[in-house]
matplotlib code that plots the C-alpha trace (Angstrom):
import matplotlib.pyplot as plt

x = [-21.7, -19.9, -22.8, -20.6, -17.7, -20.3, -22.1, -18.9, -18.7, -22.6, -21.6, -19.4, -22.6, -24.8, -21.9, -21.8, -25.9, -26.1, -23.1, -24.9, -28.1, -26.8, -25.1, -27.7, -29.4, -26.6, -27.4, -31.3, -33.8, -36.7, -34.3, -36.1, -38.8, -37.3, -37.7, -41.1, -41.0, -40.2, -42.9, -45.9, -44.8, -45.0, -48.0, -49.9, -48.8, -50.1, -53.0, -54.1, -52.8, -54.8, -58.1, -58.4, -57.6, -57.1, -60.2, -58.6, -61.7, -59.3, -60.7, -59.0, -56.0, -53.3, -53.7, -52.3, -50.1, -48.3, -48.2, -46.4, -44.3, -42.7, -40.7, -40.4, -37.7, -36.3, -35.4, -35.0, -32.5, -30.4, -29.6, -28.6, -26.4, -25.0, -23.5, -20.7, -21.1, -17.3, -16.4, -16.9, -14.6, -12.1, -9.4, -10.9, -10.1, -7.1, -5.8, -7.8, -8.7, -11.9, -14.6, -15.9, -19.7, -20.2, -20.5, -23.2, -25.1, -24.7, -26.5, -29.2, -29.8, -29.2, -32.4, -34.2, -34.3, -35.9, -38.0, -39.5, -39.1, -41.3, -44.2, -43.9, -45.3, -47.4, -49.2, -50.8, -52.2, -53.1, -55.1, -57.1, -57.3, -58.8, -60.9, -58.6, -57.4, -54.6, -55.6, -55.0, -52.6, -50.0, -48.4, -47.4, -45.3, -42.1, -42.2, -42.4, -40.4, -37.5, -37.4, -37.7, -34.2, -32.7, -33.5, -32.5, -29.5, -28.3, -28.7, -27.0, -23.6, -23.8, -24.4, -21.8, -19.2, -19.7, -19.7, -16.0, -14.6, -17.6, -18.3, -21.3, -23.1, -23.9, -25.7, -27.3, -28.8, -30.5, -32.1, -32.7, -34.7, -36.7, -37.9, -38.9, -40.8, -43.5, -43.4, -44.1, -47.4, -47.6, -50.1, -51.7, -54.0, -52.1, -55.9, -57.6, -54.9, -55.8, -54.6, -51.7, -50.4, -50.6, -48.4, -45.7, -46.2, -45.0, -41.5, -40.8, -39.1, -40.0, -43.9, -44.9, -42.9, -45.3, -48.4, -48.1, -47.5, -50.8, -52.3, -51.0, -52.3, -54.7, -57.0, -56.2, -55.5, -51.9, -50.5, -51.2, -49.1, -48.0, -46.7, -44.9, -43.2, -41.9, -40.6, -38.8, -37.2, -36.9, -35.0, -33.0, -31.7, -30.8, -28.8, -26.9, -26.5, -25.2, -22.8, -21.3, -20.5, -19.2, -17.0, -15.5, -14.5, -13.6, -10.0, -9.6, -11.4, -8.6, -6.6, -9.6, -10.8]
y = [-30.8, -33.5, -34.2, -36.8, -33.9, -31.3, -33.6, -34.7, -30.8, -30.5, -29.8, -26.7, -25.4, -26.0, -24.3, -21.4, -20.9, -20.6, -18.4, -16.2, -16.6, -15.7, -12.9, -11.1, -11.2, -11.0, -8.1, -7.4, -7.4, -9.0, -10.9, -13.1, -11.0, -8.5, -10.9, -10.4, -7.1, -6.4, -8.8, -7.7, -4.0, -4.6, -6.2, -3.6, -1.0, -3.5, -4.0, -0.7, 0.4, -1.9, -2.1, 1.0, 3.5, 1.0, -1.3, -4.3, -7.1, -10.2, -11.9, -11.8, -10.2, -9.9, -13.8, -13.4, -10.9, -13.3, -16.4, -14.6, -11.7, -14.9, -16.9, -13.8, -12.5, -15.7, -15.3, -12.1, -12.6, -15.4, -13.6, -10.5, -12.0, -14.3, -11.5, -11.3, -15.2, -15.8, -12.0, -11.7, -14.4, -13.9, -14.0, -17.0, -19.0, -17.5, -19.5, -22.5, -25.4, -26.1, -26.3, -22.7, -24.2, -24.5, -20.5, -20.0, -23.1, -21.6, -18.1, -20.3, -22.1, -19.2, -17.4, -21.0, -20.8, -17.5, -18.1, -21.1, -19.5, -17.0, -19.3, -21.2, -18.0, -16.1, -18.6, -20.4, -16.4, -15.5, -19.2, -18.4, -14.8, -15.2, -18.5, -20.3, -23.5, -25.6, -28.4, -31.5, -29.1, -28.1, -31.6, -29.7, -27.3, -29.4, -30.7, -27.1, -25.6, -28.0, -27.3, -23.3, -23.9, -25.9, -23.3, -20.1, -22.0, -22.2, -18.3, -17.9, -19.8, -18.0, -14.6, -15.6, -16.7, -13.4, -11.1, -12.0, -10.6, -7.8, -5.7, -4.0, -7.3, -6.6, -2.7, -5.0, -7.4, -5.1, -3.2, -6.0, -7.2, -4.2, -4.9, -9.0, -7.9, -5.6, -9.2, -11.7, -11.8, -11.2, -8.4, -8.9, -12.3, -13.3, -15.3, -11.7, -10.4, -10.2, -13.2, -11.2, -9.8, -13.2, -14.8, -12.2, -12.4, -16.2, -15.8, -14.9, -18.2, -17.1, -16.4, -20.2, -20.7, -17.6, -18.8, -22.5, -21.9, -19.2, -22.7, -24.7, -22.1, -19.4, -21.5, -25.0, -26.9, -28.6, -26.9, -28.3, -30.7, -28.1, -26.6, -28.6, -29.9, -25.9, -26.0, -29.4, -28.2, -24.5, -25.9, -28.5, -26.2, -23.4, -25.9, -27.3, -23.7, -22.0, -25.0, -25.1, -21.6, -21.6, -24.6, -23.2, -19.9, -21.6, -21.6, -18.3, -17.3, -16.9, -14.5, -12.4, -11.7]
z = [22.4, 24.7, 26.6, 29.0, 29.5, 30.5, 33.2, 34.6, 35.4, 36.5, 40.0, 38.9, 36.7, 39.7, 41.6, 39.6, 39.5, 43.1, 43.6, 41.2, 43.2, 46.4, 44.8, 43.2, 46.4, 48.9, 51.9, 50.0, 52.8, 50.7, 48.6, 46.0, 46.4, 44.0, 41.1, 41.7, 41.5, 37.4, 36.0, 38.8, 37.6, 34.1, 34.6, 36.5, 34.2, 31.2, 32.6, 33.7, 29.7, 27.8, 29.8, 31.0, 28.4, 25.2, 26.1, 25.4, 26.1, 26.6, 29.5, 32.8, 30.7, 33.6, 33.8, 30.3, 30.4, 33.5, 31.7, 28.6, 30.6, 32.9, 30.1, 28.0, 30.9, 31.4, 27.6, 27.5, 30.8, 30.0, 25.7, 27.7, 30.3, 27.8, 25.9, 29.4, 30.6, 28.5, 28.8, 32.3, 33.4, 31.4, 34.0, 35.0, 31.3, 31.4, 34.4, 35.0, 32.3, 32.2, 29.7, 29.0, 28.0, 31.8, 31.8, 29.7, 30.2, 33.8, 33.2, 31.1, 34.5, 36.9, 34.4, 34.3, 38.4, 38.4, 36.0, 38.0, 41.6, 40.1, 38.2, 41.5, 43.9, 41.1, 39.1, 41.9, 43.2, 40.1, 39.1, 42.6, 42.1, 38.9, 39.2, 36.6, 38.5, 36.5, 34.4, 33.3, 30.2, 32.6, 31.7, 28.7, 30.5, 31.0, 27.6, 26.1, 28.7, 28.0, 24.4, 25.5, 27.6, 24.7, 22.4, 24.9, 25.6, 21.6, 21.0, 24.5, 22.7, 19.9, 21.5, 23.8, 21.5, 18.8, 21.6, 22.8, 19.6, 18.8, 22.3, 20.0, 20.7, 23.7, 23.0, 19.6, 21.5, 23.9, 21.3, 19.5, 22.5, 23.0, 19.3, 20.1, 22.7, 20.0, 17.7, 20.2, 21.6, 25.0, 25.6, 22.2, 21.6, 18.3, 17.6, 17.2, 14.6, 10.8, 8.6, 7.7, 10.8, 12.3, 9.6, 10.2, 14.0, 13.5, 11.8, 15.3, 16.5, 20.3, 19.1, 19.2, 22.7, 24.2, 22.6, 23.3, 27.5, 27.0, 25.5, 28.6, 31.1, 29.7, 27.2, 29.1, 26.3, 24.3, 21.7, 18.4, 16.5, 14.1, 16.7, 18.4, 15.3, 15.0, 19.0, 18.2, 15.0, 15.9, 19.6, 17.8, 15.1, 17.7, 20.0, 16.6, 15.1, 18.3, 19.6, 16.2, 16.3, 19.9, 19.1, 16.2, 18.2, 21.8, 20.5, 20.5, 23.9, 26.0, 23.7, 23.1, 27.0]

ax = plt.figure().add_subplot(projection="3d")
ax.plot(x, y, z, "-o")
ax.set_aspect("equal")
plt.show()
Protein backbone atom coordinates (compact mmCIF):
# COMPACT_ATOMS: atom_id res chain seq x y z
CA UNK A 1 0.00 0.00 0.00
CA UNK A 2 1.48 3.70 -0.45
CA UNK A 3 1.35 4.40 3.08
CA UNK A 4 2.64 8.28 2.33
CA UNK A 5 -0.31 8.71 -0.63
CA UNK A 6 -2.96 7.51 1.75
CA UNK A 7 -2.01 9.89 4.80
CA UNK A 8 -1.58 12.73 2.50
CA UNK A 9 -5.49 11.96 2.11
CA UNK A 10 -6.09 11.18 5.96
CA UNK A 11 -8.24 14.22 6.30
CA UNK A 12 -10.69 12.98 3.45
CA UNK A 13 -10.82 9.34 5.34
CA UNK A 14 -11.44 11.22 8.55
CA UNK A 15 -13.94 13.21 6.32
CA UNK A 16 -15.74 10.42 5.15
CA UNK A 17 -16.02 8.55 8.78
CA UNK A 18 -17.76 11.34 10.26
CA UNK A 19 -20.11 12.08 7.42
CA UNK A 20 -20.98 8.50 7.81
CA UNK A 21 -21.37 9.07 11.56
CA UNK A 22 -23.57 11.86 11.45
CA UNK A 23 -25.51 10.05 8.92
CA UNK A 24 -26.36 7.03 10.47
CA UNK A 25 -27.65 9.09 13.19
CA UNK A 26 -28.93 12.15 11.55
CA UNK A 27 -32.73 13.16 13.00
CA UNK A 28 -32.49 9.77 15.81
CA UNK A 29 -33.60 11.14 19.10
CA UNK A 30 -31.13 8.82 21.23
CA UNK A 31 -28.60 8.81 18.51
CA UNK A 32 -25.51 6.79 19.51
CA UNK A 33 -27.47 5.22 21.84
CA UNK A 34 -28.83 2.87 19.20
CA UNK A 35 -25.34 1.30 18.79
CA UNK A 36 -25.92 0.21 22.08
CA UNK A 37 -28.88 -1.27 21.47
CA UNK A 38 -27.83 -4.56 19.17
CA UNK A 39 -25.03 -5.86 21.37
CA UNK A 40 -27.09 -5.21 25.01
CA UNK A 41 -29.98 -7.15 23.04
CA UNK A 42 -27.92 -9.96 22.05
CA UNK A 43 -26.59 -10.09 25.20
CA UNK A 44 -29.66 -10.28 27.29
CA UNK A 45 -31.15 -12.75 25.09
CA UNK A 46 -27.54 -14.76 25.50
CA UNK A 47 -27.62 -14.60 28.70
CA UNK A 48 -30.99 -15.41 29.66
CA UNK A 49 -30.45 -18.61 26.84
CA UNK A 50 -27.43 -20.04 28.31
CA UNK A 51 -27.99 -19.64 32.10
CA UNK A 52 -31.27 -20.04 32.36
CA UNK A 53 -32.46 -22.85 30.31
CA UNK A 54 -28.89 -24.32 29.00
CA UNK A 55 -27.11 -23.87 32.56
CA UNK A 56 -24.16 -22.65 31.29
CA UNK A 57 -21.83 -22.22 34.74
CA UNK A 58 -19.24 -19.61 33.19
CA UNK A 59 -18.86 -17.08 35.79
CA UNK A 60 -20.45 -13.67 35.40
CA UNK A 61 -21.13 -14.86 31.70
CA UNK A 62 -22.66 -11.49 30.22
CA UNK A 63 -19.15 -9.95 31.16
CA UNK A 64 -18.17 -12.44 28.53
CA UNK A 65 -20.47 -12.52 26.27
CA UNK A 66 -19.67 -8.26 26.03
CA UNK A 67 -16.10 -8.45 25.74
CA UNK A 68 -16.49 -11.07 22.67
CA UNK A 69 -20.06 -9.77 21.04
CA UNK A 70 -18.18 -5.91 20.94
CA UNK A 71 -15.24 -6.65 18.34
CA UNK A 72 -17.15 -9.51 16.79
CA UNK A 73 -19.62 -6.59 15.27
CA UNK A 74 -16.99 -4.34 14.60
CA UNK A 75 -15.84 -7.26 12.31
CA UNK A 76 -18.69 -8.51 11.41
CA UNK A 77 -19.69 -4.59 10.42
CA UNK A 78 -16.87 -3.25 8.61
CA UNK A 79 -16.74 -7.21 6.10
CA UNK A 80 -20.45 -6.38 5.49
CA UNK A 81 -20.21 -2.76 4.58
CA UNK A 82 -17.14 -3.41 2.66
CA UNK A 83 -18.95 -5.47 0.18
CA UNK A 84 -20.66 -1.54 -1.06
CA UNK A 85 -17.55 0.84 0.25
CA UNK A 86 -16.31 0.85 -3.94
CA UNK A 87 -19.85 -0.08 -5.11
CA UNK A 88 -21.60 2.52 -3.41
CA UNK A 89 -19.64 5.40 -4.73
CA UNK A 90 -19.40 4.53 -7.85
CA UNK A 91 -20.49 7.81 -9.37
CA UNK A 92 -18.09 9.27 -7.15
CA UNK A 93 -14.78 7.29 -9.00
CA UNK A 94 -16.30 7.94 -11.97
CA UNK A 95 -15.80 11.74 -11.76
CA UNK A 96 -13.18 12.65 -9.30
CA UNK A 97 -9.45 11.21 -8.98
CA UNK A 98 -8.68 10.11 -6.07
CA UNK A 99 -7.31 7.05 -4.43
CA UNK A 100 -10.33 4.54 -4.03
CA UNK A 101 -8.36 2.84 -0.71
CA UNK A 102 -9.71 5.83 1.19
CA UNK A 103 -13.34 4.15 0.91
CA UNK A 104 -12.79 1.11 2.57
CA UNK A 105 -10.14 2.04 4.87
CA UNK A 106 -13.00 4.63 5.72
CA UNK A 107 -15.89 2.03 6.64
CA UNK A 108 -12.88 0.08 8.68
CA UNK A 109 -12.67 3.39 10.69
CA UNK A 110 -16.30 4.39 10.65
CA UNK A 111 -16.82 0.43 12.37
CA UNK A 112 -13.48 0.97 14.46
CA UNK A 113 -15.34 4.28 16.06
CA UNK A 114 -18.33 2.39 17.10
CA UNK A 115 -16.74 -0.21 18.23
CA UNK A 116 -14.71 2.00 20.75
CA UNK A 117 -17.75 4.53 21.55
CA UNK A 118 -19.36 1.44 22.59
CA UNK A 119 -16.35 -0.41 24.89
CA UNK A 120 -16.01 3.20 26.08
CA UNK A 121 -19.88 3.37 27.85
CA UNK A 122 -20.41 -0.52 28.48
CA UNK A 123 -17.18 -1.86 29.72
CA UNK A 124 -16.67 0.45 32.49
CA UNK A 125 -20.83 -0.61 33.65
CA UNK A 126 -20.35 -3.81 33.23
CA UNK A 127 -16.47 -3.98 35.23
CA UNK A 128 -18.59 -2.22 38.26
CA UNK A 129 -21.62 -4.11 37.79
CA UNK A 130 -19.87 -7.24 37.96
CA UNK A 131 -16.97 -6.46 40.45
CA UNK A 132 -14.35 -7.00 37.68
CA UNK A 133 -12.22 -3.72 37.65
CA UNK A 134 -9.61 -3.42 34.68
CA UNK A 135 -6.13 -4.43 35.21
CA UNK A 136 -2.84 -3.92 34.67
CA UNK A 137 -3.78 -6.48 30.99
CA UNK A 138 -5.81 -3.81 29.43
CA UNK A 139 -2.30 -2.58 28.02
CA UNK A 140 -2.78 -5.41 25.77
CA UNK A 141 -5.83 -4.04 24.14
CA UNK A 142 -4.18 -1.50 21.73
CA UNK A 143 -1.65 -3.86 20.70
CA UNK A 144 -4.23 -6.63 19.80
CA UNK A 145 -6.77 -4.23 18.73
CA UNK A 146 -4.42 -2.71 16.19
CA UNK A 147 -3.48 -5.95 14.64
CA UNK A 148 -7.58 -6.73 14.82
CA UNK A 149 -8.00 -3.35 12.39
CA UNK A 150 -5.01 -4.42 10.27
CA UNK A 151 -6.45 -7.70 9.79
CA UNK A 152 -10.39 -6.43 9.32
CA UNK A 153 -9.06 -3.94 7.06
CA UNK A 154 -7.26 -6.69 4.49
CA UNK A 155 -10.49 -8.87 4.10
CA UNK A 156 -12.42 -5.50 3.82
CA UNK A 157 -10.00 -4.86 0.31
CA UNK A 158 -10.48 -7.96 -0.83
CA UNK A 159 -14.20 -8.22 -0.15
CA UNK A 160 -14.38 -4.91 -1.55
CA UNK A 161 -12.46 -5.33 -4.57
CA UNK A 162 -14.29 -9.08 -5.62
CA UNK A 163 -17.61 -7.67 -4.88
CA UNK A 164 -17.35 -4.86 -7.74
CA UNK A 165 -17.34 -7.51 -10.45
CA UNK A 166 -19.47 -10.47 -8.29
CA UNK A 167 -22.77 -8.70 -6.71
CA UNK A 168 -23.25 -12.46 -5.07
CA UNK A 169 -20.50 -11.28 -2.69
CA UNK A 170 -22.41 -9.38 -0.90
CA UNK A 171 -25.67 -12.23 -0.02
CA UNK A 172 -22.09 -14.75 0.44
CA UNK A 173 -20.60 -12.82 2.87
CA UNK A 174 -23.63 -12.46 4.99
CA UNK A 175 -24.26 -15.99 5.19
CA UNK A 176 -20.89 -16.64 5.55
CA UNK A 177 -21.05 -14.39 8.60
CA UNK A 178 -23.90 -15.99 10.27
CA UNK A 179 -21.67 -19.25 10.06
CA UNK A 180 -18.27 -17.36 11.84
CA UNK A 181 -20.32 -16.37 14.41
CA UNK A 182 -21.13 -20.64 15.56
CA UNK A 183 -16.98 -21.05 15.09
CA UNK A 184 -15.70 -18.24 17.01
CA UNK A 185 -16.11 -18.36 20.60
CA UNK A 186 -18.06 -15.87 21.94
CA UNK A 187 -20.77 -17.45 24.15
CA UNK A 188 -18.80 -20.71 24.33
CA UNK A 189 -15.49 -20.75 26.72
CA UNK A 190 -13.20 -22.38 23.90
CA UNK A 191 -10.98 -23.71 27.38
CA UNK A 192 -14.06 -26.09 28.35
CA UNK A 193 -14.17 -27.70 24.70
CA UNK A 194 -12.78 -31.32 24.06
CA UNK A 195 -9.14 -31.40 22.61
CA UNK A 196 -10.70 -31.89 19.29
CA UNK A 197 -13.28 -29.31 19.04
CA UNK A 198 -10.86 -26.79 20.27
CA UNK A 199 -8.26 -27.53 17.50
CA UNK A 200 -11.03 -27.01 14.83
CA UNK A 201 -12.36 -23.97 16.73
CA UNK A 202 -8.71 -22.41 15.99
CA UNK A 203 -8.57 -22.55 12.11
CA UNK A 204 -10.85 -19.79 12.59
CA UNK A 205 -8.41 -16.80 12.02
CA UNK A 206 -10.94 -14.46 14.05
CA UNK A 207 -10.97 -17.20 17.12
CA UNK A 208 -7.57 -16.01 18.61
CA UNK A 209 -8.62 -12.21 18.14
CA UNK A 210 -11.95 -13.08 20.52
CA UNK A 211 -10.07 -15.20 22.89
CA UNK A 212 -7.04 -12.98 23.40
CA UNK A 213 -9.38 -9.57 24.33
CA UNK A 214 -11.51 -12.30 26.76
CA UNK A 215 -7.67 -12.72 28.08
CA UNK A 216 -7.19 -8.93 28.36
CA UNK A 217 -10.54 -8.31 30.09
CA UNK A 218 -12.35 -11.48 31.37
CA UNK A 219 -9.38 -13.67 32.88
CA UNK A 220 -6.95 -10.39 33.28
CA UNK A 221 -4.16 -11.71 31.93
CA UNK A 222 -1.84 -11.21 28.09
CA UNK A 223 -2.31 -13.55 25.64
CA UNK A 224 0.30 -15.98 25.27
CA UNK A 225 3.25 -15.78 22.89
CA UNK A 226 1.90 -18.33 20.63
CA UNK A 227 -0.68 -16.30 20.25
CA UNK A 228 0.39 -13.39 19.43
CA UNK A 229 2.79 -14.75 16.92
CA UNK A 230 -0.65 -16.10 15.10
CA UNK A 231 -2.32 -12.16 15.41
CA UNK A 232 1.07 -10.82 13.94
CA UNK A 233 1.27 -13.25 11.09
CA UNK A 234 -2.51 -13.88 10.61
CA UNK A 235 -2.81 -9.56 10.47
CA UNK A 236 0.18 -9.26 8.34
CA UNK A 237 -0.77 -11.82 5.81
CA UNK A 238 -4.46 -10.50 5.54
CA UNK A 239 -3.20 -6.82 4.95
CA UNK A 240 -0.61 -8.29 2.12
CA UNK A 241 -3.21 -10.78 0.66
CA UNK A 242 -6.11 -8.27 0.48
CA UNK A 243 -4.03 -5.11 -0.86
CA UNK A 244 -2.58 -7.22 -3.45
CA UNK A 245 -5.85 -8.26 -4.68
CA UNK A 246 -7.39 -4.75 -4.57
CA UNK A 247 -4.32 -3.36 -6.41
CA UNK A 248 -4.47 -5.72 -9.13
CA UNK A 249 -8.37 -4.96 -9.76
CA UNK A 250 -8.31 -0.92 -8.96
CA UNK A 251 -7.91 -0.57 -12.76
CA UNK A 252 -10.95 -1.76 -13.55
CA UNK A 253 -13.22 -0.03 -10.83
CA UNK A 254 -14.54 2.60 -12.67
CA UNK A 255 -15.83 0.58 -15.64
CA UNK A 256 -17.29 -1.94 -13.49
CA UNK A 257 -19.54 0.53 -11.04
Amino acid sequence: MKIPLIFSYRELIKNLVLKDLKLKYRDSTLGFLWSLANPLLLILVYSFVFTRMLRVDTPNFPYFLLVGILPWNFFAQSLMMSTGSIVDNGGLIRKVWLPVEVFPIATVFFNLAQYLLALAVLLPMASFFFHMPLSWSVLGFFVVLALHVIFTLGLSFFIAAVTVFYRDVKHFTEIFLMLLFWLTPIIYDVRVLPESLRTTVYLNPLSFFITSYQDIFYRQILPGPFHLLALFSMSGLSLALGYIVFSSCKVRFAEEV
